[in-house]
FIKOLZA-1660 file (N, C-alpha, C; in steps of 0.1 Angstrom, whole numbers, plus 5000, padded with zeros to 4 digits):
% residues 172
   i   px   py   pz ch aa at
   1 5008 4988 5000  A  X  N
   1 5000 5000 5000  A  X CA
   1 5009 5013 5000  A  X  C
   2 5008 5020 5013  A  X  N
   2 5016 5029 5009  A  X CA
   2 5031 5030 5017  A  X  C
   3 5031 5018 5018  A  X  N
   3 5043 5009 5026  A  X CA
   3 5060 5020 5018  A  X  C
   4 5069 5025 5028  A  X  N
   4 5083 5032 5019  A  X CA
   4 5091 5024 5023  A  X  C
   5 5093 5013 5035  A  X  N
   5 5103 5009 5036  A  X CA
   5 5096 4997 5049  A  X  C
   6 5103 4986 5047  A  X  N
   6 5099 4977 5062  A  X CA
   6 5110 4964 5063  A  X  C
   7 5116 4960 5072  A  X  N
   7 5122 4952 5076  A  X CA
   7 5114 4941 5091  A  X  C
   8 5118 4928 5091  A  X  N
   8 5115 4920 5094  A  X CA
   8 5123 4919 5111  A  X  C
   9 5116 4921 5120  A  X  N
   9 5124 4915 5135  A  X CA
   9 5113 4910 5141  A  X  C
  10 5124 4899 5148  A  X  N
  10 5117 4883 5149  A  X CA
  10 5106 4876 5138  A  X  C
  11 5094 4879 5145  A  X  N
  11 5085 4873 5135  A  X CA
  11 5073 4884 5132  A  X  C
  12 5079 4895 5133  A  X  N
  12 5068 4906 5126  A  X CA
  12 5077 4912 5118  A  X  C
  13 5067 4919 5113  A  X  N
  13 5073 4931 5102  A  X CA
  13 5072 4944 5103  A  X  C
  14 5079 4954 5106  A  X  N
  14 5080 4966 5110  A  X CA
  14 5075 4976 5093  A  X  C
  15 5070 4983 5090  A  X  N
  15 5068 4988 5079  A  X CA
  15 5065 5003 5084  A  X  C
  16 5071 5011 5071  A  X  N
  16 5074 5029 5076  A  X CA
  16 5065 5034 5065  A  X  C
  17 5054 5042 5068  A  X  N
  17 5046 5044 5056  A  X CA
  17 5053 5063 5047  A  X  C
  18 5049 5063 5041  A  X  N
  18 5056 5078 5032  A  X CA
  18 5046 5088 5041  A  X  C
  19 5031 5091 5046  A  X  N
  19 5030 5101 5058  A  X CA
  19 5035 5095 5070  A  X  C
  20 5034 5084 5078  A  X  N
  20 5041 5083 5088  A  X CA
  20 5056 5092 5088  A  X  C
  21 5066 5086 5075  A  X  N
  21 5081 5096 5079  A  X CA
  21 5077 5105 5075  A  X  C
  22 5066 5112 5065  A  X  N
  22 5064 5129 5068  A  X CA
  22 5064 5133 5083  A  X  C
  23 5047 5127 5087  A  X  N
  23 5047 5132 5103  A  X CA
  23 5059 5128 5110  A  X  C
  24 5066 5121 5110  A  X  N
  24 5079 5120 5119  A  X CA
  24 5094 5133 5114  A  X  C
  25 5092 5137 5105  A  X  N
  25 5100 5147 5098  A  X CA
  25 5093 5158 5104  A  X  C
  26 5082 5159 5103  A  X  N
  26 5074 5173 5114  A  X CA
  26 5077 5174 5125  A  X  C
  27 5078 5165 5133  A  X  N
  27 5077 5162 5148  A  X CA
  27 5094 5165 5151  A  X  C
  28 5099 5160 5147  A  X  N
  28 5109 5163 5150  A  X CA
  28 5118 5179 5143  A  X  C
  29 5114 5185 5133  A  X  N
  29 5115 5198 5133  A  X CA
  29 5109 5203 5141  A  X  C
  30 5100 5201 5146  A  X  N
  30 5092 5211 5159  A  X CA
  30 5101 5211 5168  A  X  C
  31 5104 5195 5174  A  X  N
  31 5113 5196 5183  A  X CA
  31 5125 5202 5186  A  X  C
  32 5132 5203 5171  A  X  N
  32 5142 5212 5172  A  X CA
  32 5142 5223 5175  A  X  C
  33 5131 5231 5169  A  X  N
  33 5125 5241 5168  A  X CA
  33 5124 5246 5182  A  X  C
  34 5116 5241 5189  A  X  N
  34 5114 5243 5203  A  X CA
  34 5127 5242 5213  A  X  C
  35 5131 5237 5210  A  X  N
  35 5145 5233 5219  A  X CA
  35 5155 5244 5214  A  X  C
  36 5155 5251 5201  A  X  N
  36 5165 5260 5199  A  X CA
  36 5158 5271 5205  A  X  C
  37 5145 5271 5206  A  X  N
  37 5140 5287 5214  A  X CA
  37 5143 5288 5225  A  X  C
  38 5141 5272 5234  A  X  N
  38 5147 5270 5251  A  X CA
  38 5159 5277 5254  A  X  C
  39 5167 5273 5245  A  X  N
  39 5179 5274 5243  A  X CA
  39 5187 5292 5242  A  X  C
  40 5179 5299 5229  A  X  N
  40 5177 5313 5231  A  X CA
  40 5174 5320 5241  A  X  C
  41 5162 5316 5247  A  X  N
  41 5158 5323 5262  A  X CA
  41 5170 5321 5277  A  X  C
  42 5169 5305 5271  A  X  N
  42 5181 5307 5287  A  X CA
  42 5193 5312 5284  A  X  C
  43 5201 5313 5269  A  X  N
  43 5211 5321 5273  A  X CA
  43 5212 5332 5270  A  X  C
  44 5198 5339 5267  A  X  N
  44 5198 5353 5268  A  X CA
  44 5194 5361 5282  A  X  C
  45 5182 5356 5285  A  X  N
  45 5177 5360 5298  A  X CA
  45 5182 5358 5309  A  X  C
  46 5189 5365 5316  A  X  N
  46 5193 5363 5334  A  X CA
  46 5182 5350 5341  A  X  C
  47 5187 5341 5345  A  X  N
  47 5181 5331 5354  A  X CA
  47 5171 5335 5363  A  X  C
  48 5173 5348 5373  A  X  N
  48 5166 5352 5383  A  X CA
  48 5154 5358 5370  A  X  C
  49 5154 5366 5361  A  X  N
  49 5147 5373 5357  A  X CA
  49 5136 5364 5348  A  X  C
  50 5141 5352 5344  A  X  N
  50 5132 5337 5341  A  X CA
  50 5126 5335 5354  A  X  C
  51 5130 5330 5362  A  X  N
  51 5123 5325 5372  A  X CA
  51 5110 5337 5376  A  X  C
  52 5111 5354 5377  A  X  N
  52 5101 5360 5379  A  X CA
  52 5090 5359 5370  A  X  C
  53 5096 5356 5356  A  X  N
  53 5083 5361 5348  A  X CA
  53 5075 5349 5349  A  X  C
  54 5080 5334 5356  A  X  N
  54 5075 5321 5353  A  X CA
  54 5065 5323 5365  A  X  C
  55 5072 5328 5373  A  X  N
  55 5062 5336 5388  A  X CA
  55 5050 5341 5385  A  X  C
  56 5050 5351 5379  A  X  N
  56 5041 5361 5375  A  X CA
  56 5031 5350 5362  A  X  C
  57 5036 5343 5355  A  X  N
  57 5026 5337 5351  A  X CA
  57 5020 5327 5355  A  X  C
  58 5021 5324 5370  A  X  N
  58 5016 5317 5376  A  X CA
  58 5023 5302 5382  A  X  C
  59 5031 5298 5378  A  X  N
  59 5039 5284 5374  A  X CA
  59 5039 5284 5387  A  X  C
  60 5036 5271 5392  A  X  N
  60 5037 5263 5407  A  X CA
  60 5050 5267 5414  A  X  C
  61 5051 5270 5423  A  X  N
  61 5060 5275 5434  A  X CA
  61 5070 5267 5434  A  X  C
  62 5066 5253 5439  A  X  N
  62 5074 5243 5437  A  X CA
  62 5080 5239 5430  A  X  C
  63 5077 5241 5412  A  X  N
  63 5081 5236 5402  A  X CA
  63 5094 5248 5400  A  X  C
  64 5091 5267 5405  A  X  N
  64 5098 5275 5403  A  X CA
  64 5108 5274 5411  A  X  C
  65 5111 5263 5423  A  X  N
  65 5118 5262 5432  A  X CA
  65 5127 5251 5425  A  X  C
  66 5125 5240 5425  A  X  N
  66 5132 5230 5417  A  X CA
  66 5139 5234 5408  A  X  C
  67 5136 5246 5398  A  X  N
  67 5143 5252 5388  A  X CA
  67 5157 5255 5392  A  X  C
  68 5151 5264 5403  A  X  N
  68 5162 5270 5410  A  X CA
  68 5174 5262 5416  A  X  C
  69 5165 5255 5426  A  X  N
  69 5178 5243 5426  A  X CA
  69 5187 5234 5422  A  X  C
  70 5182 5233 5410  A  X  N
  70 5185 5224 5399  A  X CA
  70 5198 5229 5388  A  X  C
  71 5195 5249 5386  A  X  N
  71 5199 5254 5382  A  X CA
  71 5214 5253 5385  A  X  C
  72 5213 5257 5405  A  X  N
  72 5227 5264 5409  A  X CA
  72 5233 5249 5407  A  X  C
  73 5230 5238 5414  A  X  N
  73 5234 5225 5415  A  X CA
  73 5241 5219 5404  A  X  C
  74 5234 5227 5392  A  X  N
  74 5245 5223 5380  A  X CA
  74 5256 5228 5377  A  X  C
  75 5260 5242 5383  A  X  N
  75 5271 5249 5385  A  X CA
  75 5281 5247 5399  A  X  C
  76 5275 5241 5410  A  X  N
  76 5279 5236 5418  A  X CA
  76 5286 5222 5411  A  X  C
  77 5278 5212 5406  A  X  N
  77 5287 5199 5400  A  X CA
  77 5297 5201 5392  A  X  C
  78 5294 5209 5384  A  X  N
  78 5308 5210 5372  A  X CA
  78 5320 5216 5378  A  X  C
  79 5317 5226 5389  A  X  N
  79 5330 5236 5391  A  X CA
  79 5339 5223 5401  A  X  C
  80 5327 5213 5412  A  X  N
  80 5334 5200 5418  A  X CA
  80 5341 5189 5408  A  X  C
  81 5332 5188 5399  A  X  N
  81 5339 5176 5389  A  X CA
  81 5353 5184 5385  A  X  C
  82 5352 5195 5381  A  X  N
  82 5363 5198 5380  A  X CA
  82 5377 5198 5387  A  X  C
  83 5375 5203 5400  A  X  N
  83 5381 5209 5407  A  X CA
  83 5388 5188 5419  A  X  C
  84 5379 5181 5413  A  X  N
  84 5383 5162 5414  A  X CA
  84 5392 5167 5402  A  X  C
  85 5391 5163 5392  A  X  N
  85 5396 5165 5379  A  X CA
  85 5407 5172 5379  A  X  C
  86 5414 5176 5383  A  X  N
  86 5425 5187 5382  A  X CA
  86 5433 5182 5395  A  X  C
  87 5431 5178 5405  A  X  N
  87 5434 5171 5415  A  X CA
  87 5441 5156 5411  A  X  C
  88 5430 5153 5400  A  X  N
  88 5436 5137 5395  A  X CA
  88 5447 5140 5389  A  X  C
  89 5447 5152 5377  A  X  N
  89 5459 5151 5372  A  X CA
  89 5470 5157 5374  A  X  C
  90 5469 5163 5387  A  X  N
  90 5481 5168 5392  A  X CA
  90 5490 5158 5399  A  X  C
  91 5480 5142 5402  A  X  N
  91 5486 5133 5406  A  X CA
  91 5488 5124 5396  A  X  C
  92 5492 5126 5387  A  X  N
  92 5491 5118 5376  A  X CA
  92 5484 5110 5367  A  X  C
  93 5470 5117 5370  A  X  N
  93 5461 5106 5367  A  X CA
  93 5457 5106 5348  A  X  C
  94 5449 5097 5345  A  X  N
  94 5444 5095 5333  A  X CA
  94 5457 5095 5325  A  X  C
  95 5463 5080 5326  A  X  N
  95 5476 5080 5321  A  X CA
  95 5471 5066 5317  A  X  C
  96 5469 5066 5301  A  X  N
  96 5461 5054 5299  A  X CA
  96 5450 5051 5297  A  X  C
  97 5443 5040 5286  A  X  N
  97 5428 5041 5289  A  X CA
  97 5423 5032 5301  A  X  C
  98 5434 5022 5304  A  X  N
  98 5426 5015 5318  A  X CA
  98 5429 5024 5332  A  X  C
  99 5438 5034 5337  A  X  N
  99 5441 5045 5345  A  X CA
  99 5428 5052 5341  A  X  C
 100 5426 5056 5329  A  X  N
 100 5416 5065 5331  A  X CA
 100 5403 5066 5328  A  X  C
 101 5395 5053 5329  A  X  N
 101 5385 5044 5335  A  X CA
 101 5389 5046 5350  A  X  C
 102 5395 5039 5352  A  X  N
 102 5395 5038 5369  A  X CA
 102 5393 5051 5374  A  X  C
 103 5405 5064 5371  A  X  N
 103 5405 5078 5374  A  X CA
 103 5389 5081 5375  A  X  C
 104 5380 5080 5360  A  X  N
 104 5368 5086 5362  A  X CA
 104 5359 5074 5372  A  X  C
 105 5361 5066 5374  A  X  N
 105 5353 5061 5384  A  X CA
 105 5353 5066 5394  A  X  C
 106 5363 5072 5402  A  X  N
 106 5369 5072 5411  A  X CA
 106 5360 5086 5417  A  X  C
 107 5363 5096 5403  A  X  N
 107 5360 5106 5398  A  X CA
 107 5341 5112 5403  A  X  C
 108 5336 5101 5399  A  X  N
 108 5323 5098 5398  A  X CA
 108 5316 5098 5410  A  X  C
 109 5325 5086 5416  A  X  N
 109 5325 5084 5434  A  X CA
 109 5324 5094 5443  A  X  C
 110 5337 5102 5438  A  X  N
 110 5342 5115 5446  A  X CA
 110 5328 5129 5445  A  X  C
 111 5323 5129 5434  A  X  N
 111 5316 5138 5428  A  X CA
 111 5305 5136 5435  A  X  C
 112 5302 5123 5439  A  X  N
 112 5286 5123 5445  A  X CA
 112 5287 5124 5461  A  X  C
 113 5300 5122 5466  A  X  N
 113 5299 5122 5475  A  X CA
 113 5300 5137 5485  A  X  C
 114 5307 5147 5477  A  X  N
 114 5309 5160 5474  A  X CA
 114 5295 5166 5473  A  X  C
 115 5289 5162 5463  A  X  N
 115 5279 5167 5455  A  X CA
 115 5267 5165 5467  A  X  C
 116 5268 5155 5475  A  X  N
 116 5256 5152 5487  A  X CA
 116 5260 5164 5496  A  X  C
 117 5275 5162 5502  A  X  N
 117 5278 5171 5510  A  X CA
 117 5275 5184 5510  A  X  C
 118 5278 5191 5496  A  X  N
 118 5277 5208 5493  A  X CA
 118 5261 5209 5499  A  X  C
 119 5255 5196 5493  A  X  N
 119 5234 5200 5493  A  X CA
 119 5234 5202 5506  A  X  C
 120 5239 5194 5520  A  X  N
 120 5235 5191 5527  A  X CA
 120 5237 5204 5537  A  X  C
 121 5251 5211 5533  A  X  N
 121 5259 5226 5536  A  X CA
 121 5243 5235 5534  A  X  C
 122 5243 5237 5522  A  X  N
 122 5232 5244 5518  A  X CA
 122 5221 5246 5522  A  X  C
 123 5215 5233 5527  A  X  N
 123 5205 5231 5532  A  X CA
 123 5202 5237 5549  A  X  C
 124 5212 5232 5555  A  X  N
 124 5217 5236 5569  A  X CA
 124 5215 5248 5568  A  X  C
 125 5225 5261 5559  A  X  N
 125 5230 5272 5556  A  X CA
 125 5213 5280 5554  A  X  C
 126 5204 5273 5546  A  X  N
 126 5191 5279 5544  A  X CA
 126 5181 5276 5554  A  X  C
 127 5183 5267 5565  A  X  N
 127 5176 5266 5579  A  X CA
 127 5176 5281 5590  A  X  C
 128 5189 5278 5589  A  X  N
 128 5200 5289 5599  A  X CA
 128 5198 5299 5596  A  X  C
 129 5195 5301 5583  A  X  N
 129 5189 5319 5582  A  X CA
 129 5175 5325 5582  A  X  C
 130 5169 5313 5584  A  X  N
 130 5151 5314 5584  A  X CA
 130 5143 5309 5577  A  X  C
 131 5147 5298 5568  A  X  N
 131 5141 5294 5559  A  X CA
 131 5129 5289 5557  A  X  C
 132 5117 5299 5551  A  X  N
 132 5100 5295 5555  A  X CA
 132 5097 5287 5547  A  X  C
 133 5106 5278 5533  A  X  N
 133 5098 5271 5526  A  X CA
 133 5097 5275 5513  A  X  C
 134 5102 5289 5512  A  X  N
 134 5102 5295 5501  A  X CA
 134 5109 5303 5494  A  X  C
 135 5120 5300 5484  A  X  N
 135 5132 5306 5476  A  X CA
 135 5130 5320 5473  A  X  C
 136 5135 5330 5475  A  X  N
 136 5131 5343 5471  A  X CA
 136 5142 5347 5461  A  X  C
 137 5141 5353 5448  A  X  N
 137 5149 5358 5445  A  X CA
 137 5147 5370 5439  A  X  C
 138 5161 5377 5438  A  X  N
 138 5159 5392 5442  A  X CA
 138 5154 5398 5424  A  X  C
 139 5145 5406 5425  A  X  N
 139 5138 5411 5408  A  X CA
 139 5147 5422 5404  A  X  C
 140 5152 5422 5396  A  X  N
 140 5159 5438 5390  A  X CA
 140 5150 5440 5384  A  X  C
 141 5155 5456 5384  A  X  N
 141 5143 5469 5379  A  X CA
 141 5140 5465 5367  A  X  C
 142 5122 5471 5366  A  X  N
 142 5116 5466 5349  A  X CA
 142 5119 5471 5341  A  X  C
 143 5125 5470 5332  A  X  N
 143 5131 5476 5322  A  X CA
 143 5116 5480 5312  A  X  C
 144 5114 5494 5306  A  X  N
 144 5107 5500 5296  A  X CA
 144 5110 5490 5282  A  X  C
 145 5095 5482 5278  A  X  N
 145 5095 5477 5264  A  X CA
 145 5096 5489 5255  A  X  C
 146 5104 5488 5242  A  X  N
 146 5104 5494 5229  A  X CA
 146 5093 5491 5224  A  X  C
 147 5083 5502 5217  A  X  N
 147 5077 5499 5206  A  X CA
 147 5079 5492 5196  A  X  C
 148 5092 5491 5192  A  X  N
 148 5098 5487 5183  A  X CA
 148 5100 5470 5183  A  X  C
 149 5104 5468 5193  A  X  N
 149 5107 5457 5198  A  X CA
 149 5090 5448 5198  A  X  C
 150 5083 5452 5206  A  X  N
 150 5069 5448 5209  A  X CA
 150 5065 5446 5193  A  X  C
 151 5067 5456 5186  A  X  N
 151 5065 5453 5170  A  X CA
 151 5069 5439 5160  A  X  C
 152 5079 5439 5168  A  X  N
 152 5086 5427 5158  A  X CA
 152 5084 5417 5163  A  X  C
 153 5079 5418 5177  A  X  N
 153 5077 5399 5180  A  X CA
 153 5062 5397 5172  A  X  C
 154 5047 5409 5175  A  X  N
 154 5042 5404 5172  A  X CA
 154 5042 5401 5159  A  X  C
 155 5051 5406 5149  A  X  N
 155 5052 5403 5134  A  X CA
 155 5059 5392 5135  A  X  C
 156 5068 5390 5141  A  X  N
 156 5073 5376 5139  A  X CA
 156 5060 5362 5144  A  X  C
 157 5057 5366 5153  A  X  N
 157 5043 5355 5158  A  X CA
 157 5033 5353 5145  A  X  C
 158 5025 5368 5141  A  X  N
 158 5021 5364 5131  A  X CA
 158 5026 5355 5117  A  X  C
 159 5038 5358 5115  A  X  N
 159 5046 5350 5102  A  X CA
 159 5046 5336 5108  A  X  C
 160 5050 5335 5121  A  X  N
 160 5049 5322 5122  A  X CA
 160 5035 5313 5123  A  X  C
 161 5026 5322 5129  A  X  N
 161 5010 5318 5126  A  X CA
 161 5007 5313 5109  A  X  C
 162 5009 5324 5103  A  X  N
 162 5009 5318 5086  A  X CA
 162 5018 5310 5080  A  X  C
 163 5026 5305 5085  A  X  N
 163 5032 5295 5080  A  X CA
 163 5029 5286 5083  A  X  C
 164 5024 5279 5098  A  X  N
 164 5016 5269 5105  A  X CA
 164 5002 5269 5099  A  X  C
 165 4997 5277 5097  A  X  N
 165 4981 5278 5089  A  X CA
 165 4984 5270 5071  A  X  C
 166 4998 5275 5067  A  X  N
 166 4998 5270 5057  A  X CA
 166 5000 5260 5055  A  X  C
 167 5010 5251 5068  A  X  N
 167 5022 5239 5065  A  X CA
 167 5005 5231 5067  A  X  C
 168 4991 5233 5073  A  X  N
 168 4982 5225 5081  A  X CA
 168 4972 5219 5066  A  X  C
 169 4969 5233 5056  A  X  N
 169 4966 5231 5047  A  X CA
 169 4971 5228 5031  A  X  C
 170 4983 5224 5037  A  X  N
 170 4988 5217 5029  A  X CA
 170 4993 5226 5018  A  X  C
 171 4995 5239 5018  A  X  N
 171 4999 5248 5012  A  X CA
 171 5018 5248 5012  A  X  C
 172 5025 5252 5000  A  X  N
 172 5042 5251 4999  A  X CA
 172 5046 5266 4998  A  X  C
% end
């Protein structure tokens, strides 16, 4: 039928039809798509100044909290993995691929065990100073939108509205 391609495992037959790998060629441009905008906002926007606007539009406290922790936690592990890492090779380490298997094992060990300890610092450290439950982080001043600016997103939204209206009806 409209079978493009099928191969046989075990005792069925797997078959890829010509819209199925369209819709899967969609799906995954979106994906990208979406993931490169993620990608534009977090390395354009200040982290504190994400986290307010996620506030302001209402996003679960909790979920804006986990952000947060998750955020610094990730800059806490790399500067430790590193700072293991630099330690190994000032002792000679990763001298070899079976040395340096073992090194990053070692490595891995050291990082989590580090990595519990900093939380645990942390956590203590956010008791001790009054900790109600709830992350505050500090807002810098609102900055004045351009006209200009406000212009071109909604012209870019629109363009992207008609292209989506088109790609739906099947328009090139």
């Amino acid at each position: 039928e409209d079978a493009w391609a099928g191969f046989q495992c075990g005792g069925w037959w797997i078959y890829v039809s010509r819209a199925g790998a369209a819709q899967a060629l969609t799906t995954a441009v979106r994906a990208v798509a979406a993931v490169s905008c993620l990608y534009f906002v977090l390395l354009t926007v200040p982290f504190g100044q994400l986290l307010q606007v996620l506030r302001r539009l209402r996003m679960p406290v909790l979920l804006t909290e986990l952000l947060l922790v998750m955020f610094r936690f990730i800059f806490v592990l790399l500067a430790t993995a590193e700072q293991i890492r630099l330690a190994q090779l000032s002792r000679g380490g990763y001298r070899g691929f079976r040395q340096g298997m073992r090194d990053l094992g070692r490595l891995i060990v050291r990082l989590f065990v580090r990595t519990r300890e900093q939380m645990r610092q942390w956590t203590l450290g956010l008791f001790s100073r009054g900790f109600t439950g709830q992350l505050h982080v500090v807002s810098s001043a609102r900055g004045k939108t351009s006209r200009w600016f406000a212009a071109a997103a909604v012209a870019g939204w629109m363009v992207l509205l008609v292209l989506e209206w088109r790609l739906r009806m099947g328009m090139r």
